[in-house]
C-alpha positions in Angstrom: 0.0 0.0 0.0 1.4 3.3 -1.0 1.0 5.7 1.7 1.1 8.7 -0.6 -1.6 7.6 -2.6 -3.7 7.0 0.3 -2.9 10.9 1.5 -3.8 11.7 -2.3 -7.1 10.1 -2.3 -7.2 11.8 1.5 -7.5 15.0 -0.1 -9.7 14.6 -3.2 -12.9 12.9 -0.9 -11.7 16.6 1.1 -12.3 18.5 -1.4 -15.4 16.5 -3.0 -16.7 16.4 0.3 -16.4 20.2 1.3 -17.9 21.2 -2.3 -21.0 19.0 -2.1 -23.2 21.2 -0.1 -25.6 18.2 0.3 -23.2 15.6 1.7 -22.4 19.2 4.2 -25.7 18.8 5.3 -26.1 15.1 5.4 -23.4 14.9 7.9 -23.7 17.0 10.7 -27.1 19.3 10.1 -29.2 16.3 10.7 -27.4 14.7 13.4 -27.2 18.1 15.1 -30.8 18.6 14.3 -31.7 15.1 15.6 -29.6 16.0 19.3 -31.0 18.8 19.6 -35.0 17.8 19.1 -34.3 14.6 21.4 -32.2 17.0 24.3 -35.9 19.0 24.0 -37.1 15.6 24.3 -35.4 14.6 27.3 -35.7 17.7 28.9 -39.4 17.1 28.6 -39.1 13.6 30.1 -37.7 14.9 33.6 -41.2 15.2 34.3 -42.0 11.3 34.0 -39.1 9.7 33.6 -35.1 11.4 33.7 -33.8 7.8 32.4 -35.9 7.6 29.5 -35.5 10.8 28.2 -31.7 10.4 28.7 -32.0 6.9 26.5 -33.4 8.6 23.7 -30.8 11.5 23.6 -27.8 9.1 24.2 -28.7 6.2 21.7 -29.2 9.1 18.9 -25.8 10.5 19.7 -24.5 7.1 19.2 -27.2 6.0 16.6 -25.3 9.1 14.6 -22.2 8.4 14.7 -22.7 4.9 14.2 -24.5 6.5 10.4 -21.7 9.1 9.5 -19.2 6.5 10.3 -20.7 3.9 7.9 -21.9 5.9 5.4 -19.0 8.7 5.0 -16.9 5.4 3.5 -19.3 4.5 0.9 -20.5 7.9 -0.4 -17.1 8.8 -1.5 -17.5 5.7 -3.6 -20.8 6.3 -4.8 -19.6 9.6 -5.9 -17.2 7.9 -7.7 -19.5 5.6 -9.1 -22.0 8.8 -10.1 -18.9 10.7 -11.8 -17.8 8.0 -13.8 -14.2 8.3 -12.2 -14.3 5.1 -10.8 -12.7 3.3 -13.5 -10.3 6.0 -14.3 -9.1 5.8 -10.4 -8.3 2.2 -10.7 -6.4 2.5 -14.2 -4.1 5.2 -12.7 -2.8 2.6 -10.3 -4.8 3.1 -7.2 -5.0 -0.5 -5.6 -7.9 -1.5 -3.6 -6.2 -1.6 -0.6 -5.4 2.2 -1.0 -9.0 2.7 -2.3 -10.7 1.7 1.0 -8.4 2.5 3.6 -8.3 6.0 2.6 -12.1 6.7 2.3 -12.0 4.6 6.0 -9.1 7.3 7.3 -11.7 10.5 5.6 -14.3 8.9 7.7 -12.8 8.1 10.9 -12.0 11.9 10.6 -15.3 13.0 9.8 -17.3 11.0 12.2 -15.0 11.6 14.9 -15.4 16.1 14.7 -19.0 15.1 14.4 -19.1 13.5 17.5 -17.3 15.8 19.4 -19.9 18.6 18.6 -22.4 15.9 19.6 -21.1 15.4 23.1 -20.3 19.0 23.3 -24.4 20.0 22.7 -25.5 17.3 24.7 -23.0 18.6 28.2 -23.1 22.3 27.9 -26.9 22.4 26.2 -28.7 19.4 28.0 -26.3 19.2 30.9 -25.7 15.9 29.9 -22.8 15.0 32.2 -22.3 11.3 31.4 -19.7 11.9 28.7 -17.6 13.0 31.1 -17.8 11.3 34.2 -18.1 8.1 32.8 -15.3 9.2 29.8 -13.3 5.8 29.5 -16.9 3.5 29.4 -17.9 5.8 26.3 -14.4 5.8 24.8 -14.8 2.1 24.5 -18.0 2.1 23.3 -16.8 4.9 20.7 -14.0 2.5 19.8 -16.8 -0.2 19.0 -18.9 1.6 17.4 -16.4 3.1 15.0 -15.2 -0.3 14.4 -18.2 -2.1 13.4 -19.6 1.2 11.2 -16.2 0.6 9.0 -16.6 -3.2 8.7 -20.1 -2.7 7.9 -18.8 0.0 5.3 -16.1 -2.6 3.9 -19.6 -4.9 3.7 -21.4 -2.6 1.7 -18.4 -1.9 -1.0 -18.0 -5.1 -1.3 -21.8 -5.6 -2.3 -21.4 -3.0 -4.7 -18.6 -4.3 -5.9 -20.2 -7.4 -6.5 -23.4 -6.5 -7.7 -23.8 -3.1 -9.8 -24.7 1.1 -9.4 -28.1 0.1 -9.0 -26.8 -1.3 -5.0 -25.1 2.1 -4.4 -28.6 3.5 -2.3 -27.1 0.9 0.4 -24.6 3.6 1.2 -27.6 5.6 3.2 -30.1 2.3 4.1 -27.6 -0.3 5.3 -27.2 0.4 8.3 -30.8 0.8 9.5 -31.9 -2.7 9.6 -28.4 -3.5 12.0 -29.3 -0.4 14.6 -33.3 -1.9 14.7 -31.7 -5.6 15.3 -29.2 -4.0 18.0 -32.3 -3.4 19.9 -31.3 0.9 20.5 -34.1 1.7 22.6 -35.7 -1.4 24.4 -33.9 -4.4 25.4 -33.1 -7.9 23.5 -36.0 -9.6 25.1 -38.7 -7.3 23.7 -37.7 -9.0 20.3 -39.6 -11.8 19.1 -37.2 -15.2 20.0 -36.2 -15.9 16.7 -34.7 -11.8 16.3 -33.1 -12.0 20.0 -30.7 -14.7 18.7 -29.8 -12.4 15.7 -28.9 -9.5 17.8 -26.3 -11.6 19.9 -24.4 -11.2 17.0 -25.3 -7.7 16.1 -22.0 -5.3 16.3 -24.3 -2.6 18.2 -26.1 -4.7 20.7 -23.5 -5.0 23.4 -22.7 -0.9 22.6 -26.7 0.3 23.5 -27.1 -2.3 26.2 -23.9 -0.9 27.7 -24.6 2.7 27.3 -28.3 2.0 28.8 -27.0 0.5 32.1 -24.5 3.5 32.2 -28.0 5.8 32.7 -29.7 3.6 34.6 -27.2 1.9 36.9 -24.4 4.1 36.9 -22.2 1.4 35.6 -21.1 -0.6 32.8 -20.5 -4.8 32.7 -17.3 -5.1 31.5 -18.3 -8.7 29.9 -20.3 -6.6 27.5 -17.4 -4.3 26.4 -14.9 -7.4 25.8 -18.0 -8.8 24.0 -18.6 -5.8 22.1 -15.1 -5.6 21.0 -15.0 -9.1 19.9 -18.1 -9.3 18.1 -16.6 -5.8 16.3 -13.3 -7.2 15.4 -15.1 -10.3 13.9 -17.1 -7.8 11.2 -13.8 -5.9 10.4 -11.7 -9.4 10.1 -14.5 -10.9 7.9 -15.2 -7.7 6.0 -11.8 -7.3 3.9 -11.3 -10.7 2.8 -15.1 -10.4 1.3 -14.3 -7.0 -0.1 -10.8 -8.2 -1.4 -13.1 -11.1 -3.6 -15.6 -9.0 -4.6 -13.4 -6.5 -6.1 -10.8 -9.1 -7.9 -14.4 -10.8 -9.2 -15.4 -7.3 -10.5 -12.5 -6.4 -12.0 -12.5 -10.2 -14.1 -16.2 -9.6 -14.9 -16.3 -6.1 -15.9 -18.2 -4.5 -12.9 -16.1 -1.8 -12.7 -15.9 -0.9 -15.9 -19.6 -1.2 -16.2 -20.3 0.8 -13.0 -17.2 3.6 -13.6 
């Protein structure tokens, strides 16, 4: 892997990104938007219940970054895909390794600013003081999160990959259906038995179950983070020999081409 192509491609998904005033938007108006309407939320919850109003407002926070983490990877390659430079990236002698790691890097960059405006809204606007006093729980749980949103991102380019443009609206959807099955706001058991088993081996289960205790017990099992990070490093292991494949079968069939 050439490091200096990676910084190259580093500064062209800058550039694209700062110049598309939607993909601006995308990534922090609406999660600032969404932390904001659920801190009025929670606010209004201290009334009935201060825990469930602080569930809401933390599992968005995370919910968020969990999104711009994922999706920041693979809408620098749909934009590639879109322009029709995605062939003429590859034929200039950017490998694939260099492709994905630096569109990973740009969004481990991204996600991460976003996050600290995030926890900054929710401790000086909402007086949400959990980021702070609990800081090295919600590191880790960062650190899981962050880590499962890029496998799943390495997931979805290899679908794409593998499939065609018409797959490239899994940049914005993916992620959805692995946040409802990572049970965010109610616990595993509320999920009909044949779903519970499934989110055992959600990346995201161990990451909300963890941050709910945190509100409501003041304290985090640690069985869940080790858990957590297992279950996280188990997508990201699996995730680049898939992408890898998919990538050396487009490029024999054409995909690329076709798509680029």
């Amino acid at each position: 892997m050439n490091l200096n192509v990676v910084l190259a491609l580093l500064y062209r998904d800058w550039l694209t990104f700062t110049r598309a005033k939607y993909r601006l938007v995308e990534t922090f108006y609406f999660p600032i938007i969404t932390v904001l309407m659920w801190g009025m939320f929670s606010i209004f919850m201290k009334n009935f219940s201060l825990e469930a109003g602080l569930i809401v407002l933390v599992m968005n926070v995370f919910w968020n970054f969990a999104y711009t983490s994922q999706s920041t990877t693979n809408m620098s390659m749909a934009e590639d895909i879109w322009s029709g430079s995605l062939k003429q990236l590859f034929i200039s002698g950017i490998g694939k390794t260099e492709f994905i790691v630096a569109r990973i890097i740009f969004s481990i960059i991204v996600s991460l600013f976003l996050m600290v405006i995030m926890f900054l809204i929710a401790y000086y606007v909402f007086d949400l003081s959990l980021f702070i006093t609990h800081f090295g729980s919600i590191s880790l749980l960062i650190t899981i999160t962050l880590v499962s949103s890029l496998a799943l991102s390495v997931f979805v380019a290899a679908f794409i990959l593998a499939t065609s443009r018409e797959y490239v609206f899994l940049s914005w959807t993916f992620l959805q259906i692995f946040i409802l099955l990572s049970a965010p706001f109610y616990t595993v058991d509320i999920l009909p038995t044949p779903l519970q088993y499934v989110a055992g081996i959600m990346p995201y289960t161990d990451v909300f179950e963890s941050a709910r205790n945190l509100i409501i017990a003041n304290s985090v099992d640690s069985s869940l983070i080790v858990r957590g990070f297992v279950v996280s490093l188990s997508y990201l292991l699996i995730s680049f020999p898939i992408y890898y494949f998919s990538f050396n079968t487009a490029r024999k069939n054409g995909n690329i081409v076709k798509m680029g």
